[in-house]
C-alpha positions in Angstrom: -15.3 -10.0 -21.1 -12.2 -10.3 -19.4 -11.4 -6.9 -17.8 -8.0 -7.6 -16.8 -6.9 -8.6 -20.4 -8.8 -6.0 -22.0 -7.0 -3.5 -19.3 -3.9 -5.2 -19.9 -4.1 -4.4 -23.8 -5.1 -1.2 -23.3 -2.4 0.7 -21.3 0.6 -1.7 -22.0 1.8 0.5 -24.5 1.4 3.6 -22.6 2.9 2.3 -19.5 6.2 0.8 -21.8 6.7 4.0 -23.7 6.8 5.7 -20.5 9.6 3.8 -19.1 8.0 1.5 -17.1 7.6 -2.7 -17.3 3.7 -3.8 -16.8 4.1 -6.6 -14.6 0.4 -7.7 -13.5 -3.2 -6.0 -13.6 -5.6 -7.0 -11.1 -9.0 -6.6 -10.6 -10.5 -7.3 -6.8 -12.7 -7.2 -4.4 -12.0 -6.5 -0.9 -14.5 -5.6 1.5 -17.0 -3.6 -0.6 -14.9 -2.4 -2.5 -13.5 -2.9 -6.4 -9.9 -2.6 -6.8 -8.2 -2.3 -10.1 -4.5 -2.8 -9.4 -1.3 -1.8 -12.0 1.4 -3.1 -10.4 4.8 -1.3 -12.4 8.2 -2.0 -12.2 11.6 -0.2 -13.7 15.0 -0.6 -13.7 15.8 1.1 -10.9 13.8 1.4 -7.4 10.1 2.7 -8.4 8.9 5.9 -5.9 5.7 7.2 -5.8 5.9 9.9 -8.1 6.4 6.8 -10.7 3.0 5.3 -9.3 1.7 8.8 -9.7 2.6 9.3 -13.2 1.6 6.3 -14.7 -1.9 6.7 -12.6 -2.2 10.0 -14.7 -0.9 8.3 -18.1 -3.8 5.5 -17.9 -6.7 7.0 -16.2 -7.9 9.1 -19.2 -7.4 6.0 -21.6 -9.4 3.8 -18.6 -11.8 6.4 -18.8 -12.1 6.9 -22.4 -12.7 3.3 -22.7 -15.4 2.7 -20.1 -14.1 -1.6 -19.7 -15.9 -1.5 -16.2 -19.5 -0.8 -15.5 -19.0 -0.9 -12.1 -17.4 1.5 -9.4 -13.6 0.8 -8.9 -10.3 2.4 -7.4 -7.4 2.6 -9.4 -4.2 1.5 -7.6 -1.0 2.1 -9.3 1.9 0.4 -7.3 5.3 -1.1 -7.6 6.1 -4.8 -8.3 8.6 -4.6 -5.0 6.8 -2.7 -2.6 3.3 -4.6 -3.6 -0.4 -2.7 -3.4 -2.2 -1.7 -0.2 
């Protein structure tokens, strides 16, 4: 299974009719521990109450759909400012 793809598929929708343009998903490693990145962008400059409301959109449909046995951080961040 390819858990970005299947990530992908499952919040594009949400994230669009929010607003918002999906421009990558990435899942990682670092250290110890898993990382599963949404990276957003928007016309217009993306803050972090964008990042926070598009964490709340998709974490219930993540949830819901169980894609990743293992434990992982969701990281929602914007296309300009990157992930940390």
């Amino acid at each position: 299974m390819d858990i970005v793809k299947e990530v992908t598929n499952l919040i594009k929708t949400t994230v669009e009719d929010a607003g918002y343009i999906l421009s990558e998903v990435v899942y990682e490693k670092e250290a110890r521990t898993n990382y599963l990145r949404v990276i957003i962008d928007k016309n217009g400059i993306i803050e972090v109450d964008d990042c926070v409301t598009v964490s709340k959109l998709i974490d219930p449909l993540l949830d819901e759909a169980d894609l990743i046995d293992e434990y992982y951080i969701l990281d929602v961040c914007s296309k300009e400012k990157g992930c940390e």
